[in-house]
C-alpha atoms as one frame of an Amber mdcrd trajectory, in Angstrom:
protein
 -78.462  20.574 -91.054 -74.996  22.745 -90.151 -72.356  19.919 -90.859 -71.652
  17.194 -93.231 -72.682  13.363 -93.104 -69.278  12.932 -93.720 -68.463  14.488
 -90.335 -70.520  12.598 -88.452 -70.226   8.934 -89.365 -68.269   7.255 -87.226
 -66.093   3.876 -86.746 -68.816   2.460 -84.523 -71.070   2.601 -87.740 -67.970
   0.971 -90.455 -69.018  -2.609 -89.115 -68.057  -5.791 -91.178 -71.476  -5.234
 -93.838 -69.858  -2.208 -95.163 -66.606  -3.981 -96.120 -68.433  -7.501 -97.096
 -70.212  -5.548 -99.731 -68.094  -2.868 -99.983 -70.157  -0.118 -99.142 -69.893
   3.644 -97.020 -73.092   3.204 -95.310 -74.250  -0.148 -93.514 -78.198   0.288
 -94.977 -79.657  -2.022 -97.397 -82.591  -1.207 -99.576 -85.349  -3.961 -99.491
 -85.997  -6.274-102.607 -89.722  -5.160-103.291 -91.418  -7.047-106.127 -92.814
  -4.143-109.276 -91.120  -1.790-106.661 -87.633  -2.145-106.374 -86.270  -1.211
-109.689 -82.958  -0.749-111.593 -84.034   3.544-110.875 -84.151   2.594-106.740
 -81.574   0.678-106.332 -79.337   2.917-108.063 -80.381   6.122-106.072 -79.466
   3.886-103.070 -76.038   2.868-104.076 -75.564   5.742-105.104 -75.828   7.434
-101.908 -73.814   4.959-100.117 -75.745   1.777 -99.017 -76.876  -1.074-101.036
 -79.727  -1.109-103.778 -81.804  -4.424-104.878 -83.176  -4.614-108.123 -86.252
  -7.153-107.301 -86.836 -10.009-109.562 -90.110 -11.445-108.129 -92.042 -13.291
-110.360 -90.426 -11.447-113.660 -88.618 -12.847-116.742 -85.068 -13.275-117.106
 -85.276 -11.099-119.689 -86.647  -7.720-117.614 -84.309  -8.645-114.754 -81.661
  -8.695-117.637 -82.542  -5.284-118.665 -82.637  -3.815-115.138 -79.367  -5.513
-114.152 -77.869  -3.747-117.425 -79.828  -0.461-116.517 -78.006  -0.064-113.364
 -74.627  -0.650-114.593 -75.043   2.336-117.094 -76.489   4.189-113.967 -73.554
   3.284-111.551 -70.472   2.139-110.815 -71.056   1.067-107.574 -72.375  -2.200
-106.013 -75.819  -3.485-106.435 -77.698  -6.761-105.579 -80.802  -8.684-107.261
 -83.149 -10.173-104.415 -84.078 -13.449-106.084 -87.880 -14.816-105.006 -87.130
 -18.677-105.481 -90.378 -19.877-105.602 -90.751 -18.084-109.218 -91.575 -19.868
-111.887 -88.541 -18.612-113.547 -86.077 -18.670-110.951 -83.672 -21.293-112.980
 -83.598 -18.549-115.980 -83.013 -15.562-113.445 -80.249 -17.006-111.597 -78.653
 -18.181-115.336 -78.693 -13.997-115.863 -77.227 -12.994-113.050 -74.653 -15.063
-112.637 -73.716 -14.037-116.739 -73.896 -10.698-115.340 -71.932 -10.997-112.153
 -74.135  -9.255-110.037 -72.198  -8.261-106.705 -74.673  -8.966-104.115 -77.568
 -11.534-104.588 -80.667 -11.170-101.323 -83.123 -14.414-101.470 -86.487 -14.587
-100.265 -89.174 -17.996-100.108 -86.340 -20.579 -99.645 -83.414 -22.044 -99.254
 -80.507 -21.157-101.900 -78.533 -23.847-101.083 -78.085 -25.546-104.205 -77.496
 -22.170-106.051 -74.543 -21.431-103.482 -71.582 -22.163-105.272 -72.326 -21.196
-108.583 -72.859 -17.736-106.939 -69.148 -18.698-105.140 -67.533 -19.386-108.254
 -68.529 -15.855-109.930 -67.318 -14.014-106.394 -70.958 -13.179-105.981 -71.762
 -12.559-102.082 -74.959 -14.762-101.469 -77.141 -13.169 -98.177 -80.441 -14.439
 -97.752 -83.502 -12.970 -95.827 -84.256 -15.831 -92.862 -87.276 -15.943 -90.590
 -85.717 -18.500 -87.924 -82.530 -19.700 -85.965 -82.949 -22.992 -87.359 -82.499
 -21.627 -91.509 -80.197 -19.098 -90.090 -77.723 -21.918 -88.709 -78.372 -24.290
 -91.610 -77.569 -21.257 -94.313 -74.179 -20.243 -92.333 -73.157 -24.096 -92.586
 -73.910 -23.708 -96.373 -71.496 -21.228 -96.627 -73.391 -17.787 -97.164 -71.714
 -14.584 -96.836 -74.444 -13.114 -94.021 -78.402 -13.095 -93.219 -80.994 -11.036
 -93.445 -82.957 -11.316 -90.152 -86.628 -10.238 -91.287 -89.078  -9.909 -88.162
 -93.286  -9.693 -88.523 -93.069  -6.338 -88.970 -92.150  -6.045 -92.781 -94.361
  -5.019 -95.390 -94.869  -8.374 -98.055 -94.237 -11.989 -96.856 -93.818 -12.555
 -93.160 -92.523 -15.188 -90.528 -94.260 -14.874 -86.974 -91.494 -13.527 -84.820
 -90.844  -9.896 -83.938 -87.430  -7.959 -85.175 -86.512  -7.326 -81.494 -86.591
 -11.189 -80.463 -85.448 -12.812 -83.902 -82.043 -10.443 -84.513 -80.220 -11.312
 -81.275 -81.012 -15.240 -81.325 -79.765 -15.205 -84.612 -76.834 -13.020 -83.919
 -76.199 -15.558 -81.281 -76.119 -18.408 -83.499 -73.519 -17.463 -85.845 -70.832
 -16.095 -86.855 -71.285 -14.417 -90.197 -73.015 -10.696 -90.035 -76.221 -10.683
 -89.166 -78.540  -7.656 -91.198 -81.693  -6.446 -88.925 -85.126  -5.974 -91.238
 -88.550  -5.080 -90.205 -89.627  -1.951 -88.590 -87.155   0.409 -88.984 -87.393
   3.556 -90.705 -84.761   6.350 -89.291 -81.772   6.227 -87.196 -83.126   5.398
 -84.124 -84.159   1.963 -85.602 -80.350   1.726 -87.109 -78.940   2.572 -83.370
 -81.371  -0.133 -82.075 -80.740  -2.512 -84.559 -77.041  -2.657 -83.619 -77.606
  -3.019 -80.082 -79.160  -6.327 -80.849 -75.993  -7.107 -82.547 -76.799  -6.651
 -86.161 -74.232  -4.946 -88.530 -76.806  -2.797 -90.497 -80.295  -2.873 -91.674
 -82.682  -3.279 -94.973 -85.457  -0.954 -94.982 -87.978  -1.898 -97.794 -91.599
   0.193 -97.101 -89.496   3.542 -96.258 -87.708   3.646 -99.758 -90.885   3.170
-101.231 -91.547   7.437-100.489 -88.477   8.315-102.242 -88.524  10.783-105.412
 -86.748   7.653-107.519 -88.982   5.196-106.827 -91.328   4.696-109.698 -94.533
   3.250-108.352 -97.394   4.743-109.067 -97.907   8.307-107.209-101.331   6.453
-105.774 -99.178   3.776-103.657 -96.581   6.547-101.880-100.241   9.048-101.086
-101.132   5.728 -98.985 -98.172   5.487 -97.408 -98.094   9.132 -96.506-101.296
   8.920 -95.143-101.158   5.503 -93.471-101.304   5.821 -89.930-100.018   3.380
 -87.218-102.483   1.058 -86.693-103.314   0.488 -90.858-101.458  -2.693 -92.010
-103.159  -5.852 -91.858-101.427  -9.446 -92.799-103.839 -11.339 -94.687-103.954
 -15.124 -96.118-102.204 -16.683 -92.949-103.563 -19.961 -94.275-102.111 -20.379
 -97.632 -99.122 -20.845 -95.252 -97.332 -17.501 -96.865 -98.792 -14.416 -94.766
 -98.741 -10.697 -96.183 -98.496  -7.722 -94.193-100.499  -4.989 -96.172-102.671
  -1.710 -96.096-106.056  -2.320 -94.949-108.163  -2.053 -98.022-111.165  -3.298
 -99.658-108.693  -6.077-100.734-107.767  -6.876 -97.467-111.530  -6.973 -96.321
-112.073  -9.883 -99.035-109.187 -11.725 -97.582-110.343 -11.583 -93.994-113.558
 -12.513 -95.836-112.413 -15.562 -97.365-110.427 -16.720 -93.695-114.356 -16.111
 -92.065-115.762 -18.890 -94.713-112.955 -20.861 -94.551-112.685 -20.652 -98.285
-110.596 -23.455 -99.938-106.719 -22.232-100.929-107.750 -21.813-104.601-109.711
 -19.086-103.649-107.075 -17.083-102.285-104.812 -17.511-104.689-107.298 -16.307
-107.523-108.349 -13.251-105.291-104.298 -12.442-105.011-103.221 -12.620-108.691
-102.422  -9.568-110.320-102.688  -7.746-107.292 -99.366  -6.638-106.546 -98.703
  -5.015-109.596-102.199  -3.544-109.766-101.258  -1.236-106.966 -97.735  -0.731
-108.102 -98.227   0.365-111.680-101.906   1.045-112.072-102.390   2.484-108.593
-105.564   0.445-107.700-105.214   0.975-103.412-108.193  -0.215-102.982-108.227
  -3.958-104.486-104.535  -3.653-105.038-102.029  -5.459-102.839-100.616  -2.344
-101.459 -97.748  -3.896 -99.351 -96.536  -2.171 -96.029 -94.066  -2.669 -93.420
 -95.419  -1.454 -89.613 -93.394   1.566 -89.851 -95.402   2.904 -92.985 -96.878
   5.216 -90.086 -94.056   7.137 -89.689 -93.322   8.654 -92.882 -94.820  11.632
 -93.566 -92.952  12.481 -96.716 -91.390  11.623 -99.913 -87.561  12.593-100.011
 -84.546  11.537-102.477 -82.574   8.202-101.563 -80.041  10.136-100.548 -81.112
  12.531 -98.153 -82.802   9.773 -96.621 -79.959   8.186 -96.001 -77.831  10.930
 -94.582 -80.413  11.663 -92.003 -80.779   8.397 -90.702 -76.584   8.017 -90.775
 -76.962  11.770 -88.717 -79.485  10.838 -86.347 -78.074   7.667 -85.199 -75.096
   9.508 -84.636 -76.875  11.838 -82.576 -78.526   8.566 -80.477 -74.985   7.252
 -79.800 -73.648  10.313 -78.472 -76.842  10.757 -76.149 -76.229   7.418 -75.179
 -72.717   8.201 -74.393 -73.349  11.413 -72.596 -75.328   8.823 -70.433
């Protein structure tokens, strides 16, 4: 590219994320469920932003294992999202707080009552928030910033739109507000901050990246996904998820037609997720997507990824300045 990321990174990109979590880059990798393992996040960290190990549904035990993976891989920081409706959510939070994890993401909830045990380790607590209303309720609480995640994310949704959710959030606080959902490159980092966020988590573009290890099935998709190809599906279990159209998503929309009883989804969606993950099954697998899956056109290493994005929004800023 004829110069160094190192070059090119200015102050206006150090903002108070990098120092809260003690990172060079202010980019967060998503917490994706049979995606986001202890190989991810540590290509991520690695290159300067943050990696999350996912704990989804697992056992303490495997998130043990990864959180003891990536300390052998790493010496930098690294976070476990926590998903706290899991079934074994008390057991996972009893491991990472024995491990000290740096930086714990949560997701389906409020981890309000988990707060200061995380305080007492020196564990930064920043949880992914759909609203103004959790947003302000979680800064009284005491966490260390928010995740604002619009519609456009791949997985579990809320109903309002990156672009409108970020600044009314950033509004109503005062801890650092992270921007998720639909951004992909550095255009999306440049925007992000202009709506006052202090970096971004990017989940579905990490997913084409030569350290992820899902199956080689799930990144073809994505590669071949075009704009128009996710679909959010079971809107009335109450817990929508943005996907790739598939034959799986055709048996949701299916079940929504007949007004099938909640049961129904629930026994179409089991297994799903890590059917397309670690079988590859794209057609009845839950292939999970953010908007942006369109753009990305090829699979790179974590780093590289990052250093592009860091170099393009550089590039946006001083187009901007030149006005």
């Amino acid at each position: 590219m004829g110069f160094s990321i190192s070059k090119v990174v200015g102050t206006m990109l150090k903002t108070r994320i990098c120092d809260l979590l003690d990172i060079e880059y202010p980019i967060i990798q998503g917490g994706m469920a049979w995606v986001s393992t202890a190989e991810l996040a540590v290509a991520v960290s690695n290159a300067g932003g943050l990696g999350i190990i996912a704990a989804g549904n697992s056992s303490a035990d495997f998130i043990l294992k990864e959180i003891r993976k990536a300390k052998e891989m790493t010496q930098k920081p690294f976070g476990v999202n926590l998903m706290l409706l899991s079934p074994f959510i008390e057991e996972v939070i009893k491991s990472v707080l024995e491990e000290r994890v740096p930086v714990i993401t949560t997701g389906a909830g409020n981890p309000g009552k988990y707060i200061p045990s995380f305080k007492e380790k020196g564990m930064k607590i920043i949880p992914v928030i759909p609203s103004v209303a959790l947003a302000r309720r979680l800064e009284h609480q005491g966490v260390d910033a928010l995740i604002a995640e619009g519609t456009e994310s791949g997985g579990h949704i809320g109903e309002l739109t990156t672009m409108v959710l970020v600044p009314q959030v950033v509004d109503a606080v005062d801890i650092p507000v992270i921007a998720a959902g639909g951004i992909a490159d550095g255009r999306g980092l440049v925007a992000a901050l202009s709506l006052g966020a202090e970096g971004v988590q990017m989940g579905t573009r990490f997913v084409c990246t030569t350290e992820c290890t899902v199956h080689s099935a799930w990144k073809e998709a994505f590669l071949k996904a075009k704009d128009r190809d996710t679909v959010v599906t079971g809107r009335p279990t109450g817990h929508p998820v943005r996907m790739l159209k598939n034959r799986l998503s055709k048996e949701f929309e299916r079940l929504e037609e007949t007004h099938a009883p909640i049961e129904e989804y629930e026994k179409l969606g089991a297994g799903r997720l890590k059917a397309a993950a670690i079988d590859g099954d794209i057609e009845f697998g839950s292939v999970m997507a953010g908007q942006i899956v369109g753009m990305i056109n090829e699979i790179l290493p974590a780093k590289e990824i990052i250093e592009r994005i860091m170099i393009d929004a550089e590039r946006v800023i001083t187009m901007l300045k030149r006005g």
